[in-house]
C-alpha positions, 0 to 999 in steps of 0.5 A: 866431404862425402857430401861434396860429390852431391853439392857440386852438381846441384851448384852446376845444375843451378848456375847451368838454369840461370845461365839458359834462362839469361840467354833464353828468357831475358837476354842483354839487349842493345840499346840506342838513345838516351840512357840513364845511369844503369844503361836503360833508355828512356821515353817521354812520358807524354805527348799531346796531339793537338789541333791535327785530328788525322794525324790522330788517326793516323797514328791509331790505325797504324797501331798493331798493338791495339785490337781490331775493335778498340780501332775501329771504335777509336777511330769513329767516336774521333771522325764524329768530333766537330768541337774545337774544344774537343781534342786527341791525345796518347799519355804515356806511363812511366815504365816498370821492373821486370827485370834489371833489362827489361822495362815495359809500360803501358799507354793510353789514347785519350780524349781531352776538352780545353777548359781554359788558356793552358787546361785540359780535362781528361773526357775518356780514355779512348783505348790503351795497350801495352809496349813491350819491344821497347828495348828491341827485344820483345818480351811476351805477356799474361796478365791484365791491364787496368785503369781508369780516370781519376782526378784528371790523370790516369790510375792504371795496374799491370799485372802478370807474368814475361817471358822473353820467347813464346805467343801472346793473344788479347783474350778479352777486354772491357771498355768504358769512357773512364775506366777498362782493362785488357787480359793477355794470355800466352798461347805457347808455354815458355821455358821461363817466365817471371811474374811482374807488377807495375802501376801508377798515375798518369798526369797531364803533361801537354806537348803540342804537336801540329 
């Protein structure tokens, strides 16, 4: 009993960090859409751009996620194709667990050569980035993204730390027709942050768009 005075408030104190770190770090978030049996939405895993090359780049210059360089460079090595074998495509990846709300996942501007009727060769992989607003709650990232092309697919691996508050920068990233990452550094120190590790392999999984 005389330790009962020294229990209690380390309980509270506990049960007072979690509760600030559910509505500060990974707060309950709203979704909208299609939703699996635990309340998560999903996204397709791929979708293909074919045979329209401007809305390709489009799509790309319009994408914040990317740096300005990985742009730049998608944009042009795109704008300098003529090959109508050669086409343009994103592959997105399956999602992962930080936490029981939160499930971002990385995806890849491609560039595919037709070897057949219905086949495609992954070429390179243009550029990638990582989505983390895709549950309408933003989440923040340090860590690194890595992938590369391997038997036609995509192998990629993330890992790093989330918080749901702070900033992010991309520090550096390395660039090859079939292999690259990205590192991501917080630049505002977070209250919480919960380590994470996601990874995967991407197929082939064409839908047309025109």
């Amino acid at each position: 009993m005389k330790n009962a005075g020294k229990i209690i408030p380390i309980i509270l104190l506990f049960l007072l960090l979690y509760l600030v770190g559910m509505i500060i770090g990974w707060p309950n978030i709203s979704l909208n859409g299609q939703k699996d049996s635990q309340g998560m939405q999903h996204h397709d895993k791929t979708y293909f751009i074919h045979g329209n090359k401007n809305l390709y780049i489009h799509t790309v210059s319009q994408d914040e996620r990317l740096s300005e360089e990985s742009r730049q460079r998608i944009i042009e090595r795109a704008s300098d194709v003529t090959d109508d074998q050669i086409q343009f495509g994103i592959i997105y990846a399956d999602s992962f667990i930080v936490s029981s709300n939160y499930k971002p996942y990385p995806y890849f501007y491609v560039m595919l050569e037709k070897t057949g009727n219905v086949d495609w060769d992954i070429l390179s992989v243009e550029g990638g980035a990582l989505r983390l607003d895709f549950y309408q709650k933003e989440a923040f990232f340090e860590g690194e993204l890595s992938y590369k092309i391997e038997d036609n697919a995509i192998k990629w691996h993330v890992n790093g730390k989330f918080a749901g508050n702070g900033a992010m920068k991309l520090t550096h990233e390395k660039w090859e027709e079939t292999e690259g990452s990205l590192m991501y550094e917080m630049t505002s120190a977070p209250l919480f942050n919960k380590k994470a590790e996601g990874s995967g392999i991407c197929p082939l999984n064409l839908k047309e768009f025109y």
